[in-house]
C-alpha positions in Angstrom: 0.0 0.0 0.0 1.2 3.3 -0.4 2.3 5.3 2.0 0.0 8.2 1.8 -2.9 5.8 1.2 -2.8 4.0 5.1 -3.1 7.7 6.7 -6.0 8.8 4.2 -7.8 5.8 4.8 -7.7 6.0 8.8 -8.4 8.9 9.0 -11.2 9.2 6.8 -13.2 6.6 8.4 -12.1 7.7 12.0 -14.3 11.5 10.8 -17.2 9.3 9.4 -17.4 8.2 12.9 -17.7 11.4 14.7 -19.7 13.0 11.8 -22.0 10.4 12.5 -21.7 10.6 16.3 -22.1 14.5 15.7 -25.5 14.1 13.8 -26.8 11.8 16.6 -25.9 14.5 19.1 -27.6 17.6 17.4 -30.5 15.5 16.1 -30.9 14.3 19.8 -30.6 18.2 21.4 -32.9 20.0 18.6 -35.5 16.9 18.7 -35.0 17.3 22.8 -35.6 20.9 23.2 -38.2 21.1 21.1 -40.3 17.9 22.4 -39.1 16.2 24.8 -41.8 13.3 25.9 -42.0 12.9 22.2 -38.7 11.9 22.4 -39.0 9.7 24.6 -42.3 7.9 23.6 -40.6 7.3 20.2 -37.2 6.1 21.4 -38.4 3.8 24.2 -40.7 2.1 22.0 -38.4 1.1 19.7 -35.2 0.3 21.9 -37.3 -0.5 25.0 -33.8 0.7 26.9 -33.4 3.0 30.1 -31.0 4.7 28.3 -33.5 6.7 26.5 -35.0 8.6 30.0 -31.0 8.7 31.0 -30.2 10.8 27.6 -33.3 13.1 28.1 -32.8 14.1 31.1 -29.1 14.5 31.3 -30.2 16.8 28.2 -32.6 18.9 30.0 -30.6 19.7 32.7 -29.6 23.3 33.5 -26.1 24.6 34.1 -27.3 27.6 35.9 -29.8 29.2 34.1 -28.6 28.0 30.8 -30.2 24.8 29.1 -27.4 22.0 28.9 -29.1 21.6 25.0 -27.8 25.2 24.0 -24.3 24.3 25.2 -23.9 20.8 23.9 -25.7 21.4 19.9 -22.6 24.2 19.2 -20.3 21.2 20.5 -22.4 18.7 18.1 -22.0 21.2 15.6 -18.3 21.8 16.1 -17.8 18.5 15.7 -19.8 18.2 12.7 -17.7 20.7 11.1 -13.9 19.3 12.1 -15.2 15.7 10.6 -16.2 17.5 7.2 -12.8 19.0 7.3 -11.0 15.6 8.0 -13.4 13.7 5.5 -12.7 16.8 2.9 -8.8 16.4 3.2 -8.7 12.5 3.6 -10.5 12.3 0.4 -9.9 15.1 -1.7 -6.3 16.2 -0.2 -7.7 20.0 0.3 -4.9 21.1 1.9 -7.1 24.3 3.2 -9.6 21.5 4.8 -6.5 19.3 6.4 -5.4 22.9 8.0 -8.5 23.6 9.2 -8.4 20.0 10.5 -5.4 20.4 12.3 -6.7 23.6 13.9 -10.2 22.4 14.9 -8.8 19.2 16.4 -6.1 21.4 18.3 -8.8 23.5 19.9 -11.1 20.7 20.7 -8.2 18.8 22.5 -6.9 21.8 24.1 -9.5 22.5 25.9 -10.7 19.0 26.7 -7.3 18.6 28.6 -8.1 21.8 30.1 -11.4 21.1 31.5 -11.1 17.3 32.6 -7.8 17.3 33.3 -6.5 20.7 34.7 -9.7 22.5 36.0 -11.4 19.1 37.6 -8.8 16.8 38.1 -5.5 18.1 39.0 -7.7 20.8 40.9 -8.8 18.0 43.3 -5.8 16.3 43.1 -3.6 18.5 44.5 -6.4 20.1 47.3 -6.8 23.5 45.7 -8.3 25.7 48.1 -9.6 28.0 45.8 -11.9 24.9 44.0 -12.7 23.7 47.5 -14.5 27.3 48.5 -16.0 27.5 44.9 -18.1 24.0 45.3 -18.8 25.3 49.2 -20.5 28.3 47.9 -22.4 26.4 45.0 -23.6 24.6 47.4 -25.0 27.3 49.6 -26.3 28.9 46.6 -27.0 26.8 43.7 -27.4 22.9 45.0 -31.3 21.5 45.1 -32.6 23.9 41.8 -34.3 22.3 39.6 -33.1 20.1 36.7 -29.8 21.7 37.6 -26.4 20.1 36.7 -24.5 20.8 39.5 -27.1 19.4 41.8 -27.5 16.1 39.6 -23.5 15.9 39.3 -23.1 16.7 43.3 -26.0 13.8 44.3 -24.5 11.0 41.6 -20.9 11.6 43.8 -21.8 11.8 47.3 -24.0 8.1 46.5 -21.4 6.9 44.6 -18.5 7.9 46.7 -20.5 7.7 50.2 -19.9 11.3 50.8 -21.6 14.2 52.0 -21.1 18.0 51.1 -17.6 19.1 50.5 -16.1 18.7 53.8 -19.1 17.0 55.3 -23.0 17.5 56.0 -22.0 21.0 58.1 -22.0 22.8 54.2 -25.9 22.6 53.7 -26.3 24.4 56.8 -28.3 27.7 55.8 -28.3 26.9 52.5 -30.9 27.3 49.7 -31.8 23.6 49.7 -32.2 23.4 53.7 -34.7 26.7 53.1 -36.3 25.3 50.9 -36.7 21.6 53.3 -37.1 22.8 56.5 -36.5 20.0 59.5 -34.1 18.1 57.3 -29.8 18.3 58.0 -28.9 17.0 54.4 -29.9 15.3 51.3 -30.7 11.9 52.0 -28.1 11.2 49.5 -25.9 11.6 52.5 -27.2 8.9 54.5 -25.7 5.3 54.1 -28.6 4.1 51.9 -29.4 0.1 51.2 -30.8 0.9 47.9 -28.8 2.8 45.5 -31.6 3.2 42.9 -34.4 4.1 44.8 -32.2 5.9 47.6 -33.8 3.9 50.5 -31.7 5.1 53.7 -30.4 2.7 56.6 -32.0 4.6 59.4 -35.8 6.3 58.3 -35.2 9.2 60.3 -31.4 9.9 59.2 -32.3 13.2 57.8 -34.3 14.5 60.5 -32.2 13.7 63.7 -31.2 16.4 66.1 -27.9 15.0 66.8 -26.9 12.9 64.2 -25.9 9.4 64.7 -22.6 8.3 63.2 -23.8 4.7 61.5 -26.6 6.8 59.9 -25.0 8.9 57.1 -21.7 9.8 55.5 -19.3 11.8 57.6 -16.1 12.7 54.7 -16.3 15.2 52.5 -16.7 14.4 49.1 -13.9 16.9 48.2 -11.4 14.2 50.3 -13.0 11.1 49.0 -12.4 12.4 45.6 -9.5 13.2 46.3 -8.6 9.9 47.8 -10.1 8.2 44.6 -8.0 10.4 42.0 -4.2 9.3 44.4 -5.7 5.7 44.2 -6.1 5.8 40.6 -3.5 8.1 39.3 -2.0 5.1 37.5 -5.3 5.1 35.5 -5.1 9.1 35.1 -1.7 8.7 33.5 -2.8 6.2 31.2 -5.8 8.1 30.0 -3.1 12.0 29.6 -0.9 9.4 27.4 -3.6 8.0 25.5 -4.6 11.7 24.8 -1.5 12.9 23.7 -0.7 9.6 21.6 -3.9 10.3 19.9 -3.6 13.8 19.3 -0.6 13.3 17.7 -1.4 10.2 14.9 -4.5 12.3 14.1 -2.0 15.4 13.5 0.9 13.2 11.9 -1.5 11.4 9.6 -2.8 14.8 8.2 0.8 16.0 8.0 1.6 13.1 5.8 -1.5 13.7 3.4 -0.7 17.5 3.4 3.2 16.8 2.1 1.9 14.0 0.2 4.6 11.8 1.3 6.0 10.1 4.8 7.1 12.0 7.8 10.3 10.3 7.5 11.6 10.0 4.1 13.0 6.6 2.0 16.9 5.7 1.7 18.2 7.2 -1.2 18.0 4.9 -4.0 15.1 2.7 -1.9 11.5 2.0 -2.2 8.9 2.0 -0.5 8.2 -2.1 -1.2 11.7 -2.3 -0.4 12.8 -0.2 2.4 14.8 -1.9 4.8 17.1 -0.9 7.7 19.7 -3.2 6.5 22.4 -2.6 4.5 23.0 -3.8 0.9 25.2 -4.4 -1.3 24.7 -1.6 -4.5 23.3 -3.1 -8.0 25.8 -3.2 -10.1 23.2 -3.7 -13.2 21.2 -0.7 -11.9 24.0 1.6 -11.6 25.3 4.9 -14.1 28.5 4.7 -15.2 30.0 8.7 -16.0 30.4 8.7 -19.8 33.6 10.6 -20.8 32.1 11.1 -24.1 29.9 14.2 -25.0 27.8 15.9 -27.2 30.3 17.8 -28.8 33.1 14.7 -29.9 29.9 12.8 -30.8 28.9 12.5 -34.9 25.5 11.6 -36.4 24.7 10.1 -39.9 21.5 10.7 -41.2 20.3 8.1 -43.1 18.6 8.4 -46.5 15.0 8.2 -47.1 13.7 4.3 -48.2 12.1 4.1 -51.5 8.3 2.2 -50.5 6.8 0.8 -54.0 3.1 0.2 -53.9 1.8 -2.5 -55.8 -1.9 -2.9 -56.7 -3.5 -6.3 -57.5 -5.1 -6.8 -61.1 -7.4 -9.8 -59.3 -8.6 -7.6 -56.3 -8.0 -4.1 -56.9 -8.7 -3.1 -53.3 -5.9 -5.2 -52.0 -2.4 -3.6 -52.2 1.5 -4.4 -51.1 4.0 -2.3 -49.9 8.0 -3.1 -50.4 11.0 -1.2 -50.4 13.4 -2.0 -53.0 16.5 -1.0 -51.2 16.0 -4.1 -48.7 15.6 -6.3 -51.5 19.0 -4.8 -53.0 20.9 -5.0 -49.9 19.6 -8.7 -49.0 20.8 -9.6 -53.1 24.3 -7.9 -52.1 
């Protein structure tokens, strides 16, 4: 195969992929935020999966006061648009789509890394005090809205890390969710719970106790069982940065190499591409110029005269005539 045709090929069915995936995604947020139960009715009668309620709600979630559908359809879209440009240059070799390409992936990735891995991550990891007062005021201010995001985000950790609050169930004291459920300490999310799904606590009354009883709810913070999690699977952390990067970088090479039109790393001289080798070998002697000491100049031509062709018509079949040249005849005779 040649060499230009591996990296046009993976990379042009690597952006049919996230073209399609990007369709799926803005068909999913426009048909979402325009009918939702529609949505729904449709979907789970034809897949009859749980996924479909999981998809539509996560959808219609708020991140403030800003529908989560009117910030993931310009991400759908963005996507969209890089996977035209990969698909575009794979294809075609437009070198102004495989720069575009480049430049869309580098953004996308850029601030991926940034967000998972710098502002949520290391953030945590490294017990930034600055993060740790920013979720203690969201939760005095924004935690128990609505559809909100950081309230569905907040209630999926502290059940699945058996946590409460940030540094414990002391943060939803005077907060907008404890005004707004009056008699109750915390969430019930921050009881030790013997159903998960249907968030069934331990003790009945562990959310209405005076003086709460240890064995009853969660006393860490979520902030230091996350943390705890992220030291205990840093390992996993690396593996995922390096997978990043690793990817990042094939997806760039491979449009490098359709942009040049040839490999990164260019052929021996006097190779091929069927037979490149690392080894050495011994030159062709059949294959190789030899310097001519003659030239041009010391060189004489003889021009040789025209051939007499005599055409010869049949008398039986006029349509059927021979062509010889005397001069062979002559020379042959000689």
């Amino acid at each position: 195969m040649h060499t230009v045709g591996l990296p046009r090929t993976c990379l042009g069915f690597t952006n049919v992929l996230f073209l399609f995936f990007g369709f799926v995604g803005v068909v999913i947020c426009v048909w979402c935020a325009i009918n939702t139960e529609f949505f729904r009715d449709v979907n789970y009668s034809v897949t009859q999966s749980q996924i479909v309620h999981t998809v539509a709600n996560f959808v219609n979630l708020k991140l403030w006061v800003t529908p989560l559908t009117t910030i993931l359809l310009p991400f759908a879209v963005v996507a969209m648009l890089t996977s035209c440009c990969g698909i575009l240059g794979a294809g075609c070799q437009t070198k102004c789509a495989i720069k575009a390409y480049v430049f869309l992936v580098t953004i996308v990735t850029s601030i991926v890394f940034w967000f998972i891995f710098i502002t949520c991550i290391y953030n945590v990891y490294s017990n930034n005090d600055k993060t740790r007062r920013s979720l203690q005021l969201a939760i005095l201010n924004d935690y128990g809205k609505d559809k909100d995001l950081f309230t569905h985000v907040w209630n999926y950790v502290m059940v699945n890390y058996e946590c409460c609050g940030v540094d414990g169930f002391a943060d939803f004291k005077e907060s907008q969710w404890m005004k707004q459920n009056p008699g109750k300490l915390f969430p019930v999310q921050c009881c030790k719970l013997k159903n998960f799904t249907h968030l069934i606590p331990m003790v009945t009354d562990c959310q209405t106790q005076k003086v709460p009883k240890l064995e009853s709810f969660h006393m860490i913070g979520c902030f230091d069982a996350l943390r705890m999690s992220l030291r205990e699977r840093k390992g996993n952390l690396i593996f995922y940065i390096i997978l990043l990067m690793v990817a990042y970088f094939v997806v760039v090479s491979f449009a490098c190499i359709i942009l040049r039109g040839q490999p990164l790393v260019g052929l021996p001289v006097g190779g091929s591409e069927e037979g490149f080798t690392f080894v050495p070998q011994r030159p062709n002697l059949n294959t190789m110029t030899m310097p001519s000491e003659t030239s041009l100049e010391n060189m004489m031509f003889s021009e040789e005269p025209p051939k007499k062709v005599v055409r010869v018509v049949s008398a039986a079949n006029p349509f059927q005539t021979y062509k010889f040249t005397p001069h062979d005849y002559r020379s042959q005779i000689n």
